[in-house]
N, C-alpha and C positions, 0 to 999 in steps of 0.2 A: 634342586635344593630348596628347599619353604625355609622361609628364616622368619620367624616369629617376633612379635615386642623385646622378647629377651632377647634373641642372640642379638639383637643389634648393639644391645650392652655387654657384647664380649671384653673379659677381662676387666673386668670393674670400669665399662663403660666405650673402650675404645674398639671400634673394628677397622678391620686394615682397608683398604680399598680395592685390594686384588680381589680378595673374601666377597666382599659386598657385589664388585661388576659381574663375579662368577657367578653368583645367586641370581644377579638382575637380567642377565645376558639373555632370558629365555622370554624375558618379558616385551624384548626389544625397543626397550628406551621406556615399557609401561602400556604400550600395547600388546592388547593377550592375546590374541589366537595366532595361529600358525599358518601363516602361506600355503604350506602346504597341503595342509587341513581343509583350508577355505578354494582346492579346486586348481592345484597347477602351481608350476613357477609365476613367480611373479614378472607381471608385465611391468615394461615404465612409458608413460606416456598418458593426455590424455587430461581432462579435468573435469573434475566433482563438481557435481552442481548440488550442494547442503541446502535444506529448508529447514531452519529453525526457526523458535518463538519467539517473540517479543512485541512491545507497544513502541509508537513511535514516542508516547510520550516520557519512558523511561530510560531512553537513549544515550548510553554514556559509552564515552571514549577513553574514559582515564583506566588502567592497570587496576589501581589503587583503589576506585570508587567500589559505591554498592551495585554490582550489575546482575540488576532483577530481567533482565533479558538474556535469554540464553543466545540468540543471536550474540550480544555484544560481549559474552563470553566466552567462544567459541573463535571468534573473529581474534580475542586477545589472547588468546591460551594458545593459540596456534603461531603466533608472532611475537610474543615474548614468553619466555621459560621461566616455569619457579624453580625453587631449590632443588626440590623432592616432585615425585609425581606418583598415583596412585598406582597399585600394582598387581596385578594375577595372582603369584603366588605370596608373595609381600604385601601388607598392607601398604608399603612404605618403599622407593624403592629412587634410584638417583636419576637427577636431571641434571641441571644446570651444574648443582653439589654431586660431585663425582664419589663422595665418602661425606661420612661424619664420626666423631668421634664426643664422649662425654667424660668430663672428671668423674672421680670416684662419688664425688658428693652428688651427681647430676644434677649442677649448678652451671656450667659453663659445657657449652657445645661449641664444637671449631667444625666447621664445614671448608671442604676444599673442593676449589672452582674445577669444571673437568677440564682436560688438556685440552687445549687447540679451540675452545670455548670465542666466539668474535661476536661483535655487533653484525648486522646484514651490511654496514657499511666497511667491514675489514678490519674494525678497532677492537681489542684483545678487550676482551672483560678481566677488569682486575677487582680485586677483591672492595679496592674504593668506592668501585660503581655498586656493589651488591648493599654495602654498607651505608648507603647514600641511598638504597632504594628503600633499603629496611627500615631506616629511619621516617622516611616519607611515609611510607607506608602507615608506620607505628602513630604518625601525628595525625592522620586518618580521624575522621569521627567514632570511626570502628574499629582504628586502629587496636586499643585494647582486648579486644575482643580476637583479633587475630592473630594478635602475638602475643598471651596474657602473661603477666610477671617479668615480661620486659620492657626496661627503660631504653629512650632514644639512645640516654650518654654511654650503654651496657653492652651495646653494638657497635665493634670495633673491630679494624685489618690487623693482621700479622700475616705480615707480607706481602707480595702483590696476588696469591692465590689464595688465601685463609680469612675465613669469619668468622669472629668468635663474641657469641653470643653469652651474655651470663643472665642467667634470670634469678629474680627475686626467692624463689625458694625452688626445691629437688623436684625435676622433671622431668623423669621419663620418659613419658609421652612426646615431648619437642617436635621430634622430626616429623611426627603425623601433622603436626600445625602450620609447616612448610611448605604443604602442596598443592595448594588452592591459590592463592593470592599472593604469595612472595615475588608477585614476578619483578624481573631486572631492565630499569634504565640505564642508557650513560648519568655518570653523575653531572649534576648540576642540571638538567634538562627543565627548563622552563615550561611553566604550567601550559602557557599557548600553544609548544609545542609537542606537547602528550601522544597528543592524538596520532601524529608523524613520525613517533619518535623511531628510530630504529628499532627492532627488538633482535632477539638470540634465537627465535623458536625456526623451528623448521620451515615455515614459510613467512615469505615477507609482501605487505601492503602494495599491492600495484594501485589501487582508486576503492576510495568509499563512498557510497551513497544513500545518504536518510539511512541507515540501517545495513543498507544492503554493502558489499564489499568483495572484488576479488583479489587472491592471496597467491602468489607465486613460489614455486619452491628456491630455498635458499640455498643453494648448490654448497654454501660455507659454513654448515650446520655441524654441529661435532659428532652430533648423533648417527644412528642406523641412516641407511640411504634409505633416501624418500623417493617414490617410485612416481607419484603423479605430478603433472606440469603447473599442474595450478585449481586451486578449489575456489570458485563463486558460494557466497553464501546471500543466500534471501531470505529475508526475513520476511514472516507470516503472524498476523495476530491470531488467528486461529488454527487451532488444529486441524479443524476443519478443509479450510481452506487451503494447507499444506497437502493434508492428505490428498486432496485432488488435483493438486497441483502435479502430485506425483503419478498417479494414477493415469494424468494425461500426458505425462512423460515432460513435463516440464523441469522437475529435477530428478539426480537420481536416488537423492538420501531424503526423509525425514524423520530429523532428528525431535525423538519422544513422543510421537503424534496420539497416542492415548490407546483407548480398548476400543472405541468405538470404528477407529480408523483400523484398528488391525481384524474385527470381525466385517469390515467393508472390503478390506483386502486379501479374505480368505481364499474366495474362489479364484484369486488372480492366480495362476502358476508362473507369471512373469515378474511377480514382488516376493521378495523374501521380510519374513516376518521375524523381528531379534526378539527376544523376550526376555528381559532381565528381571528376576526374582526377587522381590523386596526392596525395590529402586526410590522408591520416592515417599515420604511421609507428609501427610497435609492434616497435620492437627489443627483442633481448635485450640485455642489461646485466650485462655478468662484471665485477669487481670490480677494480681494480688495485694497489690499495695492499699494500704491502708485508704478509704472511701469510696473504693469499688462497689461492685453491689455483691463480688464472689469475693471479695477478703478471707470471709470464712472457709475454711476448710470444710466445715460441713457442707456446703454449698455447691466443690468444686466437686465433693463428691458423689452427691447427686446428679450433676449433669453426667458425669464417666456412668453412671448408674443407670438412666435416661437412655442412650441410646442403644441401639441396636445394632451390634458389629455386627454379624453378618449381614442383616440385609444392608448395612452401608457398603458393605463390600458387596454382593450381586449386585446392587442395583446402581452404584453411583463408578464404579471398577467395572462391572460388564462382567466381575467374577474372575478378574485378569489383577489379582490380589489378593492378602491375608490377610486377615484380623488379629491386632494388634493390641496391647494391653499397657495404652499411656506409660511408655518408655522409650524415650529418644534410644535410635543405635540398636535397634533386632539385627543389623548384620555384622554385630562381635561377635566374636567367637566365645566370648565368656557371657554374652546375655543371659539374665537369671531366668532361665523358663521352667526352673520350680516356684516362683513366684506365681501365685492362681491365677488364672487367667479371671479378669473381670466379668461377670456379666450384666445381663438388664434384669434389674430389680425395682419395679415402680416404686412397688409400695415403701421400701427401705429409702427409697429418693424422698419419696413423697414426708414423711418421718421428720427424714437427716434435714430437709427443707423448713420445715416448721418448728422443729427444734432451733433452727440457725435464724428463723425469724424473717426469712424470706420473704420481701412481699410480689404475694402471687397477684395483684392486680395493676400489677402493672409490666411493660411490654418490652421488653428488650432484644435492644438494634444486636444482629448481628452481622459485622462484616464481612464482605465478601468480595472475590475481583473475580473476572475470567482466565487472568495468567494463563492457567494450562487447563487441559481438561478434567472434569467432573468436582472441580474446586467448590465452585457452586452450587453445584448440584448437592454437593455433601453440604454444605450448606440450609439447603430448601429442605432436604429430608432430615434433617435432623430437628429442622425447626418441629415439623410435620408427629418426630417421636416424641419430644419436648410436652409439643401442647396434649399428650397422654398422661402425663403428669401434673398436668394446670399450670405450666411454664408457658408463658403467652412471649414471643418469641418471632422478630420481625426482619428479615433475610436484608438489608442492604447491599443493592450493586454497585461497588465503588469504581471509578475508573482508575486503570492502574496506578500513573502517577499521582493521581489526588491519596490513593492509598498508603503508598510508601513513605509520601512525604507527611501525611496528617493523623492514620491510623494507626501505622505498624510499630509497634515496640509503644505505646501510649494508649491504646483502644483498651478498652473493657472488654470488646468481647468480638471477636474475630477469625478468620480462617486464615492460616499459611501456609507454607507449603517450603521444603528443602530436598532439593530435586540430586541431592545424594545421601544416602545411606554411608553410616559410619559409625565407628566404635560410640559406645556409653562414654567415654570420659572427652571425646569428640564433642560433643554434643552437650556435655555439661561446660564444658570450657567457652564453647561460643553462647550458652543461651540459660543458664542457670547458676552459674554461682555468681555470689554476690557482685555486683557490677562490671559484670560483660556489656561489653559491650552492643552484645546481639540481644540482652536478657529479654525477650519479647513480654514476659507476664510481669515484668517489675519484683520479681521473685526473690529473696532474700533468708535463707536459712541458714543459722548458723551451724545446724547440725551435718549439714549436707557440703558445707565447704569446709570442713575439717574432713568430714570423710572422702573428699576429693583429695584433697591436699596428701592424706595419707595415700591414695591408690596412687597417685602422678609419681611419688615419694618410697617408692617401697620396692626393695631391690629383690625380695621374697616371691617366689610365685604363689602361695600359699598367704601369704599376707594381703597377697595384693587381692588377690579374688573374692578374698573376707572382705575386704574393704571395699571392694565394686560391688557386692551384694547386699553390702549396707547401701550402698548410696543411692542400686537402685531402687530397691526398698523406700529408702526416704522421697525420694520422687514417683514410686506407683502410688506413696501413701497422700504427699500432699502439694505437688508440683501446677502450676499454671495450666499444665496443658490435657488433653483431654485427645488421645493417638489413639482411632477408631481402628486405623487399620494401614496397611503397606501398600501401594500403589506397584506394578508390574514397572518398569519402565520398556518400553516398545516403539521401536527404530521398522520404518519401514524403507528396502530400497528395492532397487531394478536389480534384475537378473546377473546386470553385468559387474555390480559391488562387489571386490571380495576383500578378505581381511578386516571384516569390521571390526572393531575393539568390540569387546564384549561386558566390561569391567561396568557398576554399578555406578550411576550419579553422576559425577563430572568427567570418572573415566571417557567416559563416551565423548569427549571432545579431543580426543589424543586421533587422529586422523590419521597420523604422519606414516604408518604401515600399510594406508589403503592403497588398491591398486582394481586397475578396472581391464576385465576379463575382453 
């Protein structure tokens, strides 16, 4: 059964929960592929040895924080549960929240905890502790940004299994904002003790180190049975250096490792190579706010103008990508792709540039980190199509943490990167309408947060798509960012891997299905 954005508003908003677990049941807690599929009954026994990315210097332990390492999200998603979690056939699909339901207004959501739901230490999750988490969360510097149009005091129990969230204006969309970061502490849990704290998810904290961490399964999990005894995760600053790591059999996963690492592991018949389609966007990011030097629109539209999608994608992708047309969210199902596709136009750059009063003599930084691969790279080349145009244009290598905490969401002019793919109104909620909290370009249009407002707001399927077609309209026409193209995401492992999640962006950290042949 595919259940879409609307049926989740069955009957003016509420769906039952029998309805919903029957839907979800195939996805097995939100991991997609099939046991069966992936090569035999499933074994139990046995432990993952995961390579993922991260710096030491971006190292964070909290739930709640911003964790630009995938390592230290990987490590938390597996030991504490969100609400909701990503899904195969659902975009949307239950975790921790067993059901949800919305008033007729889509003002207030009530999420219900799943039965038999415990901390790893045997304490019942009640609806206090979810509500106690949300709030934390919500007081977050980001917090706005990941629960938008809710207030702290709007988050309240009814009962000891019920949340009921109200937000500031009709929204839709809610349940998709639940499955990243909502995850659940005990209530009251002291900031010192974060790092320790219990969680709900399918495996629990045996020891962590600088990064590194091994995770035991939680035998008192509510969820599907979890087949492996326990998963080690190592953390890798490079992809590089993962890949080989793997290669020499030191793990058996590496998660994300890039195009270069998957055409190094062609000839192995002993790696298997995942390849997920439209996984990752790493835009560039100009600045809007008033005394920038891209303020102007004419300006942002030369640079989208400037470069050259496809050779960004062979050359900086390996060709293990698509070319993309400056629009967060290519993997909606309602993405406008009669909207023209961009291309390179010097001369109209060169124009729209001198018109805008650009000055071309002088040199702009643009930033850049290693995070993942081909980050920088797309970077150097772009500078490289730039100076074609008389854009003199100067690559900066930041170190991670000097990046996140000095350039990212305040830079002029920059590379990022959001290592999942997700709906248009995803995407405008975290990082485009007027003060989100993720808003990376300082971006403020009024035109574009009414026509948000209306898509979140619109109980019409026919209304609503008019309205997603404006809005993304108004962001190919004059948004911060500048989306050359879609990055593949690509998991390399050993022979004996099977059931890997196959789901785009942070699905891939849903583990709890794997089993080793």
């Amino acid at each position: 059964m595919n259940i879409n954005r609307r049926q989740v508003l069955w009957a003016g908003g509420a769906i039952g929960a029998t309805t919903l677990l029957a839907a979800c049941s195939s996805s097995g807690g939100g991991t997609s592929s099939d046991p069966a599929a992936a090569g035999g009954k499933p074994r139990n026994g046995g432990t993952l040895r995961v390579g993922a990315l991260g710096k030491a210097s971006a190292i964070t332990r909290d739930p709640h924080g911003t964790q630009t390492n995938e390592s230290d999200y990987l490590i938390i998603a597996l030991v504490h549960d969100t609400l909701t979690a990503p899904g195969a056939e659902s975009n949307t699909v239950a975790r921790l929240a067993s059901s949800w339901e919305s008033s007729a207004d889509l003002k207030t959501w009530k999420f219900k905890i799943a039965k038999g739901a415990v901390f790893h230490d045997g304490t019942p999750v009640t609806a206090e502790d979810v509500v106690w988490s949300l709030k934390r969360l919500r007081n977050t510097p980001s917090g706005s940004a990941r629960l938008p149009g809710i207030k702290a005091e709007n988050i309240t129990a009814e009962g000891t299994d019920t949340v009921v969230i109200i937000s500031d204006y009709a929204n839709a969309e809610f349940p998709v904002l639940t499955r990243f970061t909502t995850f659940v502490l005990k209530k009251e849990t002291k900031d010192s003790e974060i790092a320790k704290a219990p969680g709900t998810g399918p495996f629990k904290l045996d020891w962590y180190r600088g990064g590194n961490a091994r995770l035991v399964k939680n035998d008192k999990w509510y969820g599907p049975a979890v087949h492996l005894d326990a998963i080690e995760v190592t953390m890798f600053e490079t992809p590089q250096a993962m890949a080989n790591a793997l290669l020499a059999g030191q793990i058996d996963l590496a998660s994300n490792a890039g195009a270069i690492a998957a055409r190094t592991a062609q000839t192995r018949k002993d790696i298997q190579i995942l390849r997920r389609p439209n996984d990752m966007a790493m835009p560039i990011v100009m600045r809007t706010a008033k005394g920038s030097p891209f303020a102007d629109e004419r300006v942002r539209e030369a640079m989208r103008l400037v470069v050259d999608r496809e050779a960004m994608v062979k050359q900086v992708l390996s060709g293990y990508g698509t070319v993309a047309n400056d629009i967060l969210g290519t993997g909606d199902p309602d993405y406008a792709k009669d909207i023209p596709q961009r291309t390179r136009d010097l001369a109209k750059a060169k124009t729209l540039l001198k018109d805008a009063g650009f000055d071309l003599s002088k040199t702009y930084d643009l930033v850049t980190t290693d995070d993942i691969a081909g980050l920088a790279d797309s970077a150097t080349l772009f500078a490289n199509q730039a100076r074609e145009a008389g854009i003199k244009v100067n690559v900066v290598k930041q170190e991670s943490g000097a990046f996140w905490q000095k350039t990212w969401k305040t830079g002029d002019f920059y590379t990022t990167y959001w290592g999942t793919n997700d709906s248009v109104v995803f995407f405008a909620s975290k990082t485009m309408v007027s003060g989100a909290g993720q808003n990376e370009s300082g971006w403020a249009d009024k035109e574009f947060d009414a026509a948000y407002r209306k898509v979140i707001g619109a109980k019409d399927e026919k209304q609503r798509a008019a309205h997603l077609k404006q809005l993304q309209q108004i962001e190919y026409d004059s948004s911060g960012y500048l989306l050359w193209g879609m990055a593949d995401g690509i998991d390399l492992a050993a022979a004996k891997v099977r059931n890997l999640p196959k789901l785009a962006g942070y699905g891939r950290v849903q583990l709890e299905g794997v089993w080793l042949s």
